[in-house]
C-alpha positions, 0 to 999 in steps of 0.5 A, a space after each residue: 347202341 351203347 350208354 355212358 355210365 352217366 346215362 345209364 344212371 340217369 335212365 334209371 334214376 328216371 325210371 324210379 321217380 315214373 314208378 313214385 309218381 305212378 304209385 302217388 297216382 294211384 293213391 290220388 284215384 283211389 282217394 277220388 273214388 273213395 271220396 266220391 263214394 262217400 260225397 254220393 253216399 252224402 247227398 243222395 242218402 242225406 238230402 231232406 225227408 223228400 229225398 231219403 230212400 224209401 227204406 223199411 226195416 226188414 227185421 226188428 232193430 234196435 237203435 241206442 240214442 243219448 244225448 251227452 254233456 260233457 262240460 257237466 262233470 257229475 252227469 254228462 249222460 243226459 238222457 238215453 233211450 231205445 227205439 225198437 222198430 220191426 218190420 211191422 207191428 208197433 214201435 217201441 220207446 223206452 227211457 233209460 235213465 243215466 242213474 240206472 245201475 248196470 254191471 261194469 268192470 266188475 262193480 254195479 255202477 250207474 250208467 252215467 259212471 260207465 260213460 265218465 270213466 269208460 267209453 261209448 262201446 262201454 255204454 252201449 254194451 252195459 246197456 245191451 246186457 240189461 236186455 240181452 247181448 246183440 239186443 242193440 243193433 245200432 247207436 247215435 250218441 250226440 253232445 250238446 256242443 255237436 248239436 248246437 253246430 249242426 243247429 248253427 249250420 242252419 241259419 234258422 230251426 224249423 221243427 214240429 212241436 207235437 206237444 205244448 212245450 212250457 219252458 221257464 224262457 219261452 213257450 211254444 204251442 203245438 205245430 211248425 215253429 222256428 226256434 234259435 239254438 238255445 230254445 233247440 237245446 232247451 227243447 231237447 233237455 230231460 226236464 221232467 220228472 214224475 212219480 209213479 206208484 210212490 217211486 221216482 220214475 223219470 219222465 219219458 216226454 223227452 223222448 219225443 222232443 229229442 227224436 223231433 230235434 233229430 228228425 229236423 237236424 236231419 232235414 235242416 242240415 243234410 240237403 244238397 245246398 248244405 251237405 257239401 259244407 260237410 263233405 270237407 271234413 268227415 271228421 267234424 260230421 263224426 265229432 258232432 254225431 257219434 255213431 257206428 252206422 255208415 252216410 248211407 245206413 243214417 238215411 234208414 236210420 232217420 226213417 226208422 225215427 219217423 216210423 216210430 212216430 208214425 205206428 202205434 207207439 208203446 212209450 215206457 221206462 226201463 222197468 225197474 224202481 227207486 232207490 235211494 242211497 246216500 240221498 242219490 236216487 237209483 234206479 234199478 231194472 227189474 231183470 225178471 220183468 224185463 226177461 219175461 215181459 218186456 222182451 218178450 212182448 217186444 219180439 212178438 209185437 205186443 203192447 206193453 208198457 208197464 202199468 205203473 208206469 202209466 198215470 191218470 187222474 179222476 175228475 168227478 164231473 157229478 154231484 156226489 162227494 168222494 165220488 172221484 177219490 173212490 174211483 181213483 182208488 178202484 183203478 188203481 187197484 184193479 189195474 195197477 196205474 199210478 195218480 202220483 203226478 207232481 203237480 203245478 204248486 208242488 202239493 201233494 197229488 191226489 188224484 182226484 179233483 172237480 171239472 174246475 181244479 185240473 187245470 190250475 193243477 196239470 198241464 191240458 186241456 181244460 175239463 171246466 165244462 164237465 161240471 154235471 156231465 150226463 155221461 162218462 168220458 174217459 180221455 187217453 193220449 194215442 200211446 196208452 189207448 189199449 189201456 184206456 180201452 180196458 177202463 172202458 170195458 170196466 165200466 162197461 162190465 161192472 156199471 152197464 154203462 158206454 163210456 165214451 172215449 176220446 183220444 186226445 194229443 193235448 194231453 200232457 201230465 196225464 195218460 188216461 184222464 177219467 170224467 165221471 158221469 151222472 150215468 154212473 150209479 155207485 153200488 
């Protein structure tokens, strides 16, 4: 059978476009399939705390979380800190804060700077070399304006506040409460500040706060009724939370948050100190604490928490004047913590006061019915009773006497708050 010319052409002209069509396809089933990977990755991996994958980690990891503003020009860098959760043994909180000074192309720059004139790998790196480098496993850096969509998503915030939060807007005690977007960004801002040993330190209240907004974003945001909202566009998920982890390693991610809130926590800033230049205040790590102690008490599971970091206060519930100075000044040269808190009407801290003073002072509970108390209490938050358990033993070795102790979640300003006893007798 023979063909024209004209059929010859037309039967490969046709012939061309079955192999486009073909090829466009193809690419359509490999886009389907890819995009189904990633819509099951989505909804299975991200669906509430009742539906993540009961994944624990099977080595000790380290995961870098900041939190960014990028329409404040002088600090975008809100805050940045580290969570360090192993396969067991405790976790490990530690603040890092923005004016910390670190190596960056060649000068010794803050780590705010590194993040305004760099990029996120800078920040991570330059933070990762405080430590070691490969210390950082993973990162989350999330920007106000991404939160407040993912907050806005929701319709309304549920989320667990573990410690009474005082804001100059609004107040919110401890338990579930449903806060609007502002009281959410609110409750995520570094507010704190204290003193340690005479030196700036930031606070590291935030930490928990920040990693409570996440937790809820999380089980607020990433549910089955709501994650196909996000499927559409990948893009947006990214712009509202940088990270370098895939859908499906953000569900471990999330429950390596809660096992940091769920173990035995040591909760600390970067060690380091103070100083000021040109009227900004620095900090600057301590590499030698940080390479001989801090690293070295993470990997073998140990507490730590640099002692100056961790603040008290005596309160003299006996009869006998000076009483509470005294023994402000003994622990703190026998174990080195620090009573420099700033207090509510701005005076100088002293550190020592009467059942009465304290709470016109510091945020807590109320000591007012310790007045001539028979025996000594020692009270500790949960992250520092390890160290509480040393003043315990102090005054058990060196008084004959069994202080008791009591742990207490009120506990805000202080670590570890010391009621002096009339079974105490002064040598």
């Amino acid at each position: 059978m023979k063909f024209s010319r004209s059929n010859r052409f037309k039967r490969g002209k046709g012939g061309k476009w079955k192999k486009v069509f073909s090829l466009i396809a193809l690419v359509a089933v490999v886009a389907f399939i890819a995009y189904t990977y990633r819509t099951i990755g989505l909804l299975s991996a991200l669906q509430g705390s009742e539906g993540y994958w009961d994944i624990e980690a099977d080595k000790q990891e380290a995961y870098l979380i900041a939190y960014l503003d990028d329409a404040n020009e002088e600090n975008p860098l809100q805050s940045a800190f580290l969570v360090v959760v192993g396969d067991e043994g405790p976790a490990y909180n530690i603040s890092i804060p923005p004016q910390t000074t670190v190596d960056f192309d060649d000068q010794r720059i803050t780590l705010n700077n590194v993040y305004r004139g760099g990029t996120l790998d800078d920040v991570v790196t330059a933070v990762d070399q405080t430590f070691y480098d490969g210390f950082i496993d993973n990162y989350v850096f999330l920007n106000k304006d991404g939160v407040k969509a993912l907050i806005d998503n929701t319709g309304e915030f549920e989320i667990e506040i573990r410690q009474n939060f005082d804001h100059e807007e609004f107040t919110r005690l401890t338990g579930r409460s449903t806060l609007d977007t502002d009281m959410v960004l609110a409750y995520m801002e570094p507010i704190e500040n204290h003193r340690n040993g005479m030196e700036y330190a930031p606070s590291t209240r935030f930490i928990q706060r920040q990693i409570d907004v996440i937790l809820a974003i999380f089980d607020n945001n990433f549910k089955w009724n709501r994650a196909l909202g996000l499927i559409g566009s990948f893009s947006e998920l990214e712009d509202r939370m940088h990270t370098n982890m895939e859908i499906r390693q953000l569900a471990k991610f999330r429950n390596m948050l809660d096992e940091s809130l769920t173990r035995q926590r040591h909760t600390f800033t970067l060690p380091g100190e103070a100083v000021s230049i040109d009227g900004n205040i620095l900090w600057t790590p301590n590499q030698s604490e940080i390479a001989n102690n801090t690293i070295q008490a993470i990997q073998d599971g140990e507490a730590y928490v640099p002692r100056y970091s961790i603040t008290y206060s005596v309160i003299n519930g006996t009869n006998v004047s000076g009483l509470a100075g005294s023994y402000r000044d003994t622990i703190h040269n026998q174990f080195g913590f620090s009573f420099e808190v700033d207090r509510k009407d701005g005076q100088e801290p002293i550190g020592a006061y009467n059942p009465s003073q304290y709470q016109d002072f510091y945020e807590g509970p109320s000591f007012r019915n310790y007045s001539g108390t028979d025996r000594t209490h020692i009270y500790a938050n949960p992250e520092h009773r390890v160290f509480a358990e040393e003043v315990l033993e102090f005054f058990k070795e060196s008084h004959s006497i069994n202080p008791r102790l009591q742990i207490s979640d009120e506990l805000e300003d202080h670590n570890i708050v010391v009621i002096l006893g009339n079974d105490l007798k002064e040598d």
